[in-house]
MIZA-807564 format. One record per residue (C-alpha): y, x, z. Coordinates in steps of 0.001 Angstrom, whole numbers, plus 524288, in hexadecimal, padded with zeros to 5 digits. Each point is the difference from the previous one (the first is absolute). Layout:
YXZ...
END
This chain:
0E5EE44BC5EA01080DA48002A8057A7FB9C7FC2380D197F50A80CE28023580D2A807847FA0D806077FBC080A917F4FC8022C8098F7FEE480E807F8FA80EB18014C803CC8014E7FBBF80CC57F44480A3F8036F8062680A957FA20808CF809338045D80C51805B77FAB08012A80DB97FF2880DE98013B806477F85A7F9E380AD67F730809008023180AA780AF17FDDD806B07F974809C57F51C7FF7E809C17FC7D80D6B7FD4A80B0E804A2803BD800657F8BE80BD87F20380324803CB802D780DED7FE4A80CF57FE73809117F66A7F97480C047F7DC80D087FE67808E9809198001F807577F82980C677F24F7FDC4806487FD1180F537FF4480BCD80510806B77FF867F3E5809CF7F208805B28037E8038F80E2B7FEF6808F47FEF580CE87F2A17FD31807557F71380AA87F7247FC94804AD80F2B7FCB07F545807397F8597F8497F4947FA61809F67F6CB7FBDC80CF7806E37F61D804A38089580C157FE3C80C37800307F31C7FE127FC247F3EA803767F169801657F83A7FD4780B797FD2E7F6B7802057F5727F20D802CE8088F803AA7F427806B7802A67F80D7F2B67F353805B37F95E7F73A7FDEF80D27803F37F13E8045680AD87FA247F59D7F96F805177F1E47FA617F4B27F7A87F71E8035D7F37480C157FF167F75F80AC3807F6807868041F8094C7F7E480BBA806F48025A805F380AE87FAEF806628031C80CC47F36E801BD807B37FD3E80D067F8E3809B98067E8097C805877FD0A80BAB80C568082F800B880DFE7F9FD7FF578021B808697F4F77F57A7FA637F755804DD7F2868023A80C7B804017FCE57FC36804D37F26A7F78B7F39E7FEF980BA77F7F1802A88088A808937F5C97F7C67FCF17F4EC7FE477F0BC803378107C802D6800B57FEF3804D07F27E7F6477F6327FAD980AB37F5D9804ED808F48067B7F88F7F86A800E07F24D7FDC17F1998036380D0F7FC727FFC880571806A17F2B57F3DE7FD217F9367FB8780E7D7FDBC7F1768007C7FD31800CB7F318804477F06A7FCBF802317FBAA80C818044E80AA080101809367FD267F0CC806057F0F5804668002E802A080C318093C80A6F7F5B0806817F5157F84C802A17F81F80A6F8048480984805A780856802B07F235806DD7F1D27FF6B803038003480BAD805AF80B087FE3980A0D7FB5C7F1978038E7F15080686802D98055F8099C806CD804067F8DF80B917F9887F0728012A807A47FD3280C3280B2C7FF0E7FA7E7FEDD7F7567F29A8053F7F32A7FE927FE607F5297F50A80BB7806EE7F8CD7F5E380CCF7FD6A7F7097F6517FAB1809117FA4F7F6418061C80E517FB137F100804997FDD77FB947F3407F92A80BC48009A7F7878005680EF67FC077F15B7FEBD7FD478013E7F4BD7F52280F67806277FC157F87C80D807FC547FA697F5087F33980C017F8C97FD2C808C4806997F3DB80BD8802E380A418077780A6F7F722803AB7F81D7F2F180D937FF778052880963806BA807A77F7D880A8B8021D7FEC880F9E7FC517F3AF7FC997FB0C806947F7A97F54380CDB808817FEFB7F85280AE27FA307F7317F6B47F78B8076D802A17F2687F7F37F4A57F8A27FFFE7F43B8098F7F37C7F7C97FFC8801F37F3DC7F7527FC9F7F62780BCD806DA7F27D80462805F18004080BD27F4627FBE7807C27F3E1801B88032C7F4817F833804937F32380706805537F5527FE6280AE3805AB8099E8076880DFF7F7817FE977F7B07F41F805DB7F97B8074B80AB480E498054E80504804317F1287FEA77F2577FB07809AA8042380ADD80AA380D0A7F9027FFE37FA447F2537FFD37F5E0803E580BE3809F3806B2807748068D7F41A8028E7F7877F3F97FD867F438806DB807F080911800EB809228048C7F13D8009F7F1E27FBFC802667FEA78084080B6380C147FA60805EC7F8667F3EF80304803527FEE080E7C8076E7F5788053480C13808A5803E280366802DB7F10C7FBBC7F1E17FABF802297F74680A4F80B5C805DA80A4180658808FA7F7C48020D808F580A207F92380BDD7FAC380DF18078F7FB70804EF7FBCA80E8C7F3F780790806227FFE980C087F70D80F0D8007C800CD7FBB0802DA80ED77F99580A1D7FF518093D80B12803C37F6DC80B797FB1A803D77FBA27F18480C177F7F8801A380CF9806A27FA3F80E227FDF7805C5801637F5D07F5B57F3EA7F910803B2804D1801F680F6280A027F7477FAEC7FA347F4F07F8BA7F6D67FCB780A5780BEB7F853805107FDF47F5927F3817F1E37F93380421803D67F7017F52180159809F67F5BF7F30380620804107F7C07F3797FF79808907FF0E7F13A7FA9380E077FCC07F1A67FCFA804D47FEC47F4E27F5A68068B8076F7F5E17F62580B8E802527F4E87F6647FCF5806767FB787F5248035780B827F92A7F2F08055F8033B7F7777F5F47FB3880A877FC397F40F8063280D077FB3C7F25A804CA7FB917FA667F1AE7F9E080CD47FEE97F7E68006780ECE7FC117F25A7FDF57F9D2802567F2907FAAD80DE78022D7FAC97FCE67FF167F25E7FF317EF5B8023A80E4E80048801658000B801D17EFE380C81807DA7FC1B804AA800AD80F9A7F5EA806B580267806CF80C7F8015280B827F9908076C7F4FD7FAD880B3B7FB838106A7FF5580D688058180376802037F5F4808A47F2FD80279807108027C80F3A800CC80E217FDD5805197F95F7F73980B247F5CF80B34801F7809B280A39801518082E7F7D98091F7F5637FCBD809197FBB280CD9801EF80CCE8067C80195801C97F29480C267F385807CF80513804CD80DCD7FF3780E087FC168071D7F8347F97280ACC7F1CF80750802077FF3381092800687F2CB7FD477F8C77FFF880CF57F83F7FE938011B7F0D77FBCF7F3DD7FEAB80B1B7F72C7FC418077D808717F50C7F258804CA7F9517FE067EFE37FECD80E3A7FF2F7FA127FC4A80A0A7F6FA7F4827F9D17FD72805C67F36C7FCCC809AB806047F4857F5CE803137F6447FE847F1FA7FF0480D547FEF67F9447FF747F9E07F29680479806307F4AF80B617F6A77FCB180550802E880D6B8034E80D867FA9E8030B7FA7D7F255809F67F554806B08052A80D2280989800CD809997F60B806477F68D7F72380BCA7FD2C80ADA800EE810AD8014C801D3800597EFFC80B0C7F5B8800BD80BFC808757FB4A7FAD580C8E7FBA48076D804C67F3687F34C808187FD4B7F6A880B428020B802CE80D34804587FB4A80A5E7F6D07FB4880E1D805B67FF1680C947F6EE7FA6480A81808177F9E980D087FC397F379800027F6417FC4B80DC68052C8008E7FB9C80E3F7F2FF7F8B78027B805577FE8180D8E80C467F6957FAF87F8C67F8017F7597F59A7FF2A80C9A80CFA7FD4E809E8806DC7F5CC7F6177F4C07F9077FCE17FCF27FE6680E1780E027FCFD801DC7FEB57F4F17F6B67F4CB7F858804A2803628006280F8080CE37FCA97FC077FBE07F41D7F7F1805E1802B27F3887F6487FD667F55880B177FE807F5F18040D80C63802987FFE580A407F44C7FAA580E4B803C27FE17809C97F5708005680F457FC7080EF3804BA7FEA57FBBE808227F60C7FC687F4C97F6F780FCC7FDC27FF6A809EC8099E7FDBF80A2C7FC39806A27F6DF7FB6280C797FC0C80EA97FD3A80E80805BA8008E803187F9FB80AE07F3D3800DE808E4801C580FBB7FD2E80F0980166802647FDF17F9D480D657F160804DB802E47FDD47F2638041B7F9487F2FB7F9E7809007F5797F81E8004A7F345806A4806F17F59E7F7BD801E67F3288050E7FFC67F1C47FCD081086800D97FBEA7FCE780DB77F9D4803DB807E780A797FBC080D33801667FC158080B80C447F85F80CC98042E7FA498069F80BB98006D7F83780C07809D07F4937FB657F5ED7FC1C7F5787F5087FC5480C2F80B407F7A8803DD8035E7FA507F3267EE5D7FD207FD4C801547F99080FEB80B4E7F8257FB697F6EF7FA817F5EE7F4807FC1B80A357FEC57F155804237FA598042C80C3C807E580BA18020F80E2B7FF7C7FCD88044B7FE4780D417FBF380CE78032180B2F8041B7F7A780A357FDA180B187F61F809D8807A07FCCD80A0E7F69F80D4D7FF897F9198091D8052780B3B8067480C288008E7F6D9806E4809E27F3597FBD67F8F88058D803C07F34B803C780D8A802967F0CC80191806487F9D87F9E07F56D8073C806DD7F3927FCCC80DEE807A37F36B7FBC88007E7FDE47FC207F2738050D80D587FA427F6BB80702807FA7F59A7F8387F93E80756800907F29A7FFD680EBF801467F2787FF99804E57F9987F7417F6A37F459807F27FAB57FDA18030F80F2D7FF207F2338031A7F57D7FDA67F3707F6DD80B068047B801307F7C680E1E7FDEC7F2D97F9557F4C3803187F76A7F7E47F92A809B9806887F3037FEA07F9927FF7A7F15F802577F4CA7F4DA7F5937F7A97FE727FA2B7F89F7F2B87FB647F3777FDAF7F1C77FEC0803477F7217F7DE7FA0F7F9BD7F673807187F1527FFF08020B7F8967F4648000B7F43B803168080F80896804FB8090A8084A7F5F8800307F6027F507801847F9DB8098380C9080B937FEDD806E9802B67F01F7FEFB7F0587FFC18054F803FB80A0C80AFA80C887F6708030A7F62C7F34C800427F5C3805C6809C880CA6803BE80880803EA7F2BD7FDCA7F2D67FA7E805557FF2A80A4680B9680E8B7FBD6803D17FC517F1997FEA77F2B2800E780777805318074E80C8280A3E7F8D3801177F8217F3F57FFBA7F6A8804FA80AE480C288023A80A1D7FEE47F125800697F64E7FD9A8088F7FBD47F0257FD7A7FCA3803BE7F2837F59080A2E80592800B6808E67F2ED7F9AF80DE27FF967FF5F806DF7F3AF7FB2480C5380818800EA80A307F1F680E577FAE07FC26803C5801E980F267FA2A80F557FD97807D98010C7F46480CEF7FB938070E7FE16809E680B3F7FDA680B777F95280BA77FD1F7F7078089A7FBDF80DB6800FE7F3B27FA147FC2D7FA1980DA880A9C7F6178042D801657F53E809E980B2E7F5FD800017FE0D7FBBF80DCB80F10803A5803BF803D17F6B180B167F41F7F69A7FC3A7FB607F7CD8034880A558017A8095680AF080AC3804B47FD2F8055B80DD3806477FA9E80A0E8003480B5B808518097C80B7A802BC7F81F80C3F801DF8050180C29808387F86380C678018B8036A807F980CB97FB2D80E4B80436801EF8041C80D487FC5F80DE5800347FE048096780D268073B80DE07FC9E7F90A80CFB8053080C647FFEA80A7E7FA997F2AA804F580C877F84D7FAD87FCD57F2D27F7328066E7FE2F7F38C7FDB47F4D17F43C7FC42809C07F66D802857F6867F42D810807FC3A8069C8009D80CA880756804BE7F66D80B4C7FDDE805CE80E297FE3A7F12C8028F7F1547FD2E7FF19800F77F2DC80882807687F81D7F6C27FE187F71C7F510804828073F7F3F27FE0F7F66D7F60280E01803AB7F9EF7FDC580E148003F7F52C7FFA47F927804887F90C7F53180C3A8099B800057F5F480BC1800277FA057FA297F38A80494807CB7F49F7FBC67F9497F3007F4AD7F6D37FB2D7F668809DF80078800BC8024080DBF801A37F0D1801757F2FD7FD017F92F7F8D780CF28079A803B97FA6F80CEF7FA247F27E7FC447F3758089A7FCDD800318035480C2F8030F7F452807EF7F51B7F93D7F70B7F56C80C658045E7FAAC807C2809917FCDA80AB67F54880D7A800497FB5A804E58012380F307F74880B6C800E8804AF806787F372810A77FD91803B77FC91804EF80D817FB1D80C847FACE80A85801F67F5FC8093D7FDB280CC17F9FD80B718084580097808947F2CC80D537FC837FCE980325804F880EAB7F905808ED801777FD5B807747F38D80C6F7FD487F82A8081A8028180C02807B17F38D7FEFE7FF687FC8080DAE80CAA7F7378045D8005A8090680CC97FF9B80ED97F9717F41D809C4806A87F80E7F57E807707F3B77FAAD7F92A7FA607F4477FF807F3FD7FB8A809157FB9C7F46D7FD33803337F1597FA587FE247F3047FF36800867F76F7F37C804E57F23280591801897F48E7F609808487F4B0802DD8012C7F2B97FB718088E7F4F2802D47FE097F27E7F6B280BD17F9B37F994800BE7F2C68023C809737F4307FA1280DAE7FE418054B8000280F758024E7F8D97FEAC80C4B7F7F980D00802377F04D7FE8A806B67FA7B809D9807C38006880DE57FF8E7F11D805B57FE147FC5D80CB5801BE7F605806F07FD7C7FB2F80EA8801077FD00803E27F1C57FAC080F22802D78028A80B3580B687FF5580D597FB027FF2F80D738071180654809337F7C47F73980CBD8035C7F14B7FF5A8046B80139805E880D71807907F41D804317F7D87F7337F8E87F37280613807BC808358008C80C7F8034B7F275800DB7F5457FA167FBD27F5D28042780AB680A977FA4780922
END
């Protein structure tokens, strides 16, 4: 019996854990939104680079629904992009916490469907993970959700459900799906693959420029990718044979994780993908990690803080109990000033709550926030911040405008309502484990078929993962990195006659502009669009069209009042070889575009 408690154990997960990831998760929205919203144009109107006839006529699948395709206009996206903003936001402090990851979810599928071209394996992961998150019991701690609970669930401190173990197999295939594909001589043999994909200067950063210099280090990293791929996901699952270390092995695994993929993010631009796998990683943390933390933040304290605030102002009790649980203080004693006279006396003389503290000290208005942050475990270092002069002359002006304003601020807060203790419902209950073990299955089953010796096709499981976006393919740099640099140039004839590179701006059209391009590239999306188009003919077509519009339309035109004729889409590609010896330069002519029909007609009769 002790070992399947074990086994129980090392499956579950904490809730701090999954406080901690929802915060985190919630962070990588919010950041991911306003990354995206300084492209809203170019990726997610009707100016852009697919606009939505040309999505819905030859990019639309059975299953791509978007929210974003009901409207073209940059406005629209933008108050698409405001809510996912908000979503993120709810996410993060736990505020309706599984409505607000369901329309997260939503939202998330709607951006990725909106444009294909430019996904990578990082959408994949946020998607898969929001989807099984919108199950998992994320607001039991630090939350609002469980700040304005006033009778706190009698639960342990974990919790153990299909949905948990589904959220554990996307972790598992991530990474060990993605060691079997890596079955190519150049990651198991030569251990060159980190040397070639350190190469490529399309995703290299200046760090990465640098440590191409150490070919020892990178064959070093190449085994340690394999390793770490094929053992950080065996050892996560199987930790509970370590006995009582179990947990040690867990933390240990997680700090590897964490460390690998912030190696990747200093050394690849590769998007979103890194830090939502970091994130991704932490709810993984055992429970005596944060008992053995919390434990070395309590060392010391002379006690808790206790916080009378006004029994008429359902806003206060609503702020301080809020205050309490992001703060961590658990200990910490909040009650009515009017059950105590003197608490009573004093709150009126100074129109303020009573803080007392752990030596008895007593402090109102803005200096009791900084007596409750002085209490934190996480936060007391703020007090240096929020404690100086300036800050405190800001923040005890703005606390008496709330003091004198406090039935204002209830009639704004009724929204933000207490919540009792539900019941739970059996039926219900027992629905949703079956719902998390067909997710399971579908997860397993798909993942499965992307291995192609083991000829699997579960054909209804596959339908289930695509209209839930659960699609997924771990195939990054397998089964081995390309070996090629890629540029994409556009000489373009103006309506003057002059040539220009419409993608540098360069008068030069002659030259190899291998450098420039990568210069011109301005984030990941626009890296993995232009290997869509080096990769297609289709996608050529569709860039070379945005180009003319972009011109020609938008009036964006490097040389002001002169138009744009026509174009060429040329991709190059030069192979990296060992000893940083460079093969030929191909080229090869990707699309030509006319931008207006007259020319098109003209020139082609000649």
């Amino acid at each position: 019996m002790a070992f399947f408690r074990l086994v129980k154990k090392s499956f579950s997960l904490d809730y701090r854990s999954l406080a901690f990831y929802r915060f985190l998760i919630g962070l990588i929205i919010v950041s991911d939104t306003i990354y995206r919203m300084l492209d809203l144009t170019n990726f997610y109107t009707d100016v852009g680079l697919v606009p939505r006839s040309l999505f819905l006529g030859e990019m639309a699948m059975p299953w791509s629904f978007s929210l974003l395709l009901a409207n073209g206009s940059r406005e629209f996206a933008m108050i698409m992009f405001s809510i996912n903003l908000l979503t993120g936001l709810l996410v993060m402090f736990g505020f309706k916490t599984r409505w607000a990851m369901a329309f997260a979810y939503l939202m998330n599928v709607s951006i990725h469907n909106r444009n294909w071209l430019i996904n990578n394996g990082g959408d994949d992961i946020l998607r898969a993970i929001l989807f099984i998150s919108i199950f998992l019991p994320l607001n039991k701690f630090f939350s609002v959700d469980s700040a304005l609970q006033r009778e706190k669930d009698d639960l342990p401190d974990e919790t153990l459900s299909t949905w948990g173990l589904t959220f554990y197999l996307q972790v598992f295939v991530i990474y060990f799906i993605g060691w079997v594909l890596k079955n190519h001589p150049i990651w198991r043999v030569d251990f060159t693959a980190v040397y070639y994909s350190s190469r490529l200067d399309i995703f290299t950063t200046p760090f990465g420029h640098w440590l191409r210099q150490f070919t020892n280090l990178q064959k070093l990293t190449t085994l340690a990718t394999i390793l770490i791929e094929w053992g950080a996901p065996l050892f996560m699952f199987f930790s509970f044979a370590f006995g009582r270390f179990w947990w040690m092995l867990r933390v240990l695994i997680v700090f590897v994780m964490v460390a690998f993929h912030v190696g990747i993010a200093l050394t690849m631009w590769i998007g979103v993908f890194p830090y939502t796998c970091m994130v991704m990683w932490l709810i993984f943390l055992p429970g005596a990690f944060w008992d053995k933390l919390g434990a070395r933040f309590r060392q010391g304290r002379s006690g808790p803080v206790a916080i009378y605030f006004d029994g008429e102002c359902r806003f206060c009790e609503k702020a301080v109990r809020i205050m309490k649980e992001f703060l961590l203080l658990p200990d910490a004693k909040i009650e009515k000033a009017q059950d105590h006279p003197q608490m009573l006396k004093l709150m009126t003389e100074n129109n303020s709550w009573v803080v007392v503290g752990s030596q008895n000290e007593i402090t109102h208005h803005y200096e009791g926030f900084i007596s409750i942050l002085g209490h934190s475990p996480w936060a007391r270092f703020l007090v240096f911040v929020f404690g100086s002069r300036p800050v405190m002359m800001v923040g005890n002006t703005l606390y008496r405008m709330v003091a004198s304003n406090r039935q204002l601020m209830s009639k704004w807060s009724q929204y933000v309502s207490f919540t009792e203790r539900k019941k739970p419902v059996l039926t219900f209950r027992i629905a949703l484990e079956l719902t998390g073990a067909f997710f399971f299955a579908v997860l397993l089953f798909w993942n499965l078929s992307t291995i192609k010796t083991l000829n699997i096709h579960v054909e209804s499981l596959k339908s289930v993962a695509r209209v839930f976006h659960l699609y997924q393919e771990w195939n990054m740099f397998s089964p081995f990195p390309k070996r090629d640099n890629i540029w994409i140039e556009s000489p373009g004839v103006l309506m003057d006659g002059s040539e220009i590179d419409v993608i540098t701006g360069e008068r030069d059209v002659y030259s190899i502009k291998d450098k420039a391009f990568v210069r011109s590239v301005r984030n990941e999306h626009w890296r993995k669009f232009y290997l869509n188009v080096s990769e297609k003919t289709e996608n050529a077509r569709y860039y070379a069209g945005y180009l003319c519009r972009l011109w020609n339309e938008r009036n964006q035109g490097i040389v002001p009042n002169v138009k744009l004729r026509k174009m060429e889409i040329i991709v190059y590609s030069q192979i990296n070889n060992l000893n940083d010896e460079k093969g030929p330069i191909h080229r090869k002519l990707s699309w030509k575009h006319w931008c207006f029909d007259a020319d098109y007609q003209r020139e082609s009769k000649t």
